[in-house]
N, C-alpha and C positions, 0 to 999 in steps of 0.2 A: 662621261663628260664631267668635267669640274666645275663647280662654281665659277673659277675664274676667268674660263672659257667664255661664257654670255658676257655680251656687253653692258655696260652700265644702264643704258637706257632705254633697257628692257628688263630690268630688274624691279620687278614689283612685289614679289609675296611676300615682302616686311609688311608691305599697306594693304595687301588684302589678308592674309592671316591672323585668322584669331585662335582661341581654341576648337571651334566648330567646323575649320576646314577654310579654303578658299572664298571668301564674300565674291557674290554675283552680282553685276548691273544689266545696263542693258547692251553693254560693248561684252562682243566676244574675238575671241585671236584666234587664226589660224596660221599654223607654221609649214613651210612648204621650201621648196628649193626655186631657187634663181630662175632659173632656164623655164621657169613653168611661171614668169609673170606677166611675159606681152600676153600670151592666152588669159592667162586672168583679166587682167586687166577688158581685152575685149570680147571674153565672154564669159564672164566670172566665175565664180566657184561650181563646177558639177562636181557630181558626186563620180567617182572612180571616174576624174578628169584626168589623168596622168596616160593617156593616150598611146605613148611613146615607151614608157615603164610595160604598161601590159601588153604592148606588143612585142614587149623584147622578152618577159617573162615566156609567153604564149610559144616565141618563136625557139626558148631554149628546153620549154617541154617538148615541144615537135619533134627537136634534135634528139632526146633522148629516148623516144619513144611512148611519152606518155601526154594524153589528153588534156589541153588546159579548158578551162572552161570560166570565163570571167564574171565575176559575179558585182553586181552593182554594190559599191561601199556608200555608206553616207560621208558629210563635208564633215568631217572631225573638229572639236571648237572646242575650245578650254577657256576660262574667264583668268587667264594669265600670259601677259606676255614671256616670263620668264617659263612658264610650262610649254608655252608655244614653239620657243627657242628650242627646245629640247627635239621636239616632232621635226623640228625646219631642218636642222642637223643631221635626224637621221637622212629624211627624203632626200638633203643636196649631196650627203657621204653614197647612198645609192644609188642618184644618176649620175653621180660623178665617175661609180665604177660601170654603172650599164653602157652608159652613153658617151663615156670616151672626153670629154671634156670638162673642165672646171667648172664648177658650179657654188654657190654659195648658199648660206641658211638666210633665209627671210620670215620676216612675220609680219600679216597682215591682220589690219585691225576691221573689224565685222559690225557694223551696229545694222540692228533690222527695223524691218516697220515691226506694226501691231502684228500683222497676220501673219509673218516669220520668227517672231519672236516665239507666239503659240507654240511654234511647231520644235523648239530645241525641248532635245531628251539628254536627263543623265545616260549615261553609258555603262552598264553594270560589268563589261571589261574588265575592268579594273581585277576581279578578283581574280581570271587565269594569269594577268601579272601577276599578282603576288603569290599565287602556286606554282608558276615558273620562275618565282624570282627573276623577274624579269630585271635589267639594267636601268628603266623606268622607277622602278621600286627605290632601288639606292639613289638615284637620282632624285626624289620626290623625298625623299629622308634628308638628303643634304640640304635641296631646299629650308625642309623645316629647320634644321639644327642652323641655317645659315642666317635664318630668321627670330634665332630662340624661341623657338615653339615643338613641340614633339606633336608627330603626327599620331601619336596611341599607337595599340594593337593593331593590325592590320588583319581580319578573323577572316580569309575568302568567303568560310561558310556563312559570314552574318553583313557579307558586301553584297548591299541591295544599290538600285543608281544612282539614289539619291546621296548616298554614303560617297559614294564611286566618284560624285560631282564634287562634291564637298571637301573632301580628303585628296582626292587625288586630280580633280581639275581635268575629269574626262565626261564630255559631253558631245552632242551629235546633230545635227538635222537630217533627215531625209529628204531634202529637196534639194535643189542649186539653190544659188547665192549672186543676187544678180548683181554685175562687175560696178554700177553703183551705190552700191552697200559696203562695197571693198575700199579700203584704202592701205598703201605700205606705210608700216612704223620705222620712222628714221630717224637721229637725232635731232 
């Protein structure tokens, strides 16, 4: 995905970018696809909420013969819209092929109380992207260069989460996300 692809008005990592990585508040994003917002909306963020995804997954393991077995994910959160953008794209490009119909990228903007706030983890992730050179990687590089800032080395072996939040804008909850805490980002 290119820079020029995100829309304007979710381009932020000029304003949160320093040399230290991503600056945090108390607003986080989440990026998601289209087809999965009346559910949000009326029952907000679960975790491994894509319901429809895992049962298509599950039902193309069966066909081939092998055991799927679902495993609870946490609600993925990044402190950037324009990193949010990235996650929405992929999720609406993969129901868009699971599920047969058109779907679009969304990003929802997240503020919690006190007692959810506690609960976001950096996500130390980050380093098997950058051992698979994942597309994430090049994309989180463009970012920076898009912002004039370099993101430094990228060392998997010395990405602990807080690095992982910091530099690459991957963070997590383990809990839902209740659909009042949610709101969609639009112009």
């Amino acid at each position: 995905m290119s820079q020029a692809d995100i829309p304007a008005y979710l381009k932020d990592a000029a304003q949160l970018l320093s040399e230290d990585g991503f600056a945090t508040s108390d607003v986080w994003y989440h990026g998601t696809s289209s087809g999965l917002l009346t559910s949000i909306k009326e029952k907000g963020l679960n975790r491994s909420g894509d319901r429809e995804s895992n049962q298509s997954i599950k039902n193309t393991m069966a066909t081939i013969g092998n055991a799927y077995t679902e495993s609870v994910q946490p609600v993925f959160l990044t402190q950037s819209k324009q990193l949010a953008y990235y996650w929405a794209a992929q999720k609406a490009r993969f129901r868009t092929q699971r599920m047969g119909q058109e779907e679009a990228p969304i990003v929802l903007e997240i503020k919690l109380d006190d007692g959810l706030k506690e609960k976001v983890r950096p996500d130390a992730g980050g380093a098997a992207l950058i051992i698979a050179r994942d597309a994430y990687i090049e994309y989180i590089e463009a970012v920076y260069a898009d912002s004039e800032q370099s993101v430094g080395e990228l060392d998997p072996m010395k990405m602990d989460g807080k690095t992982c939040l910091a530099k690459l804008g991957l963070a997590y909850l383990d809990t839902n996300v209740p659909a009042e805490c949610i709101k969609l980002v639009s112009e």
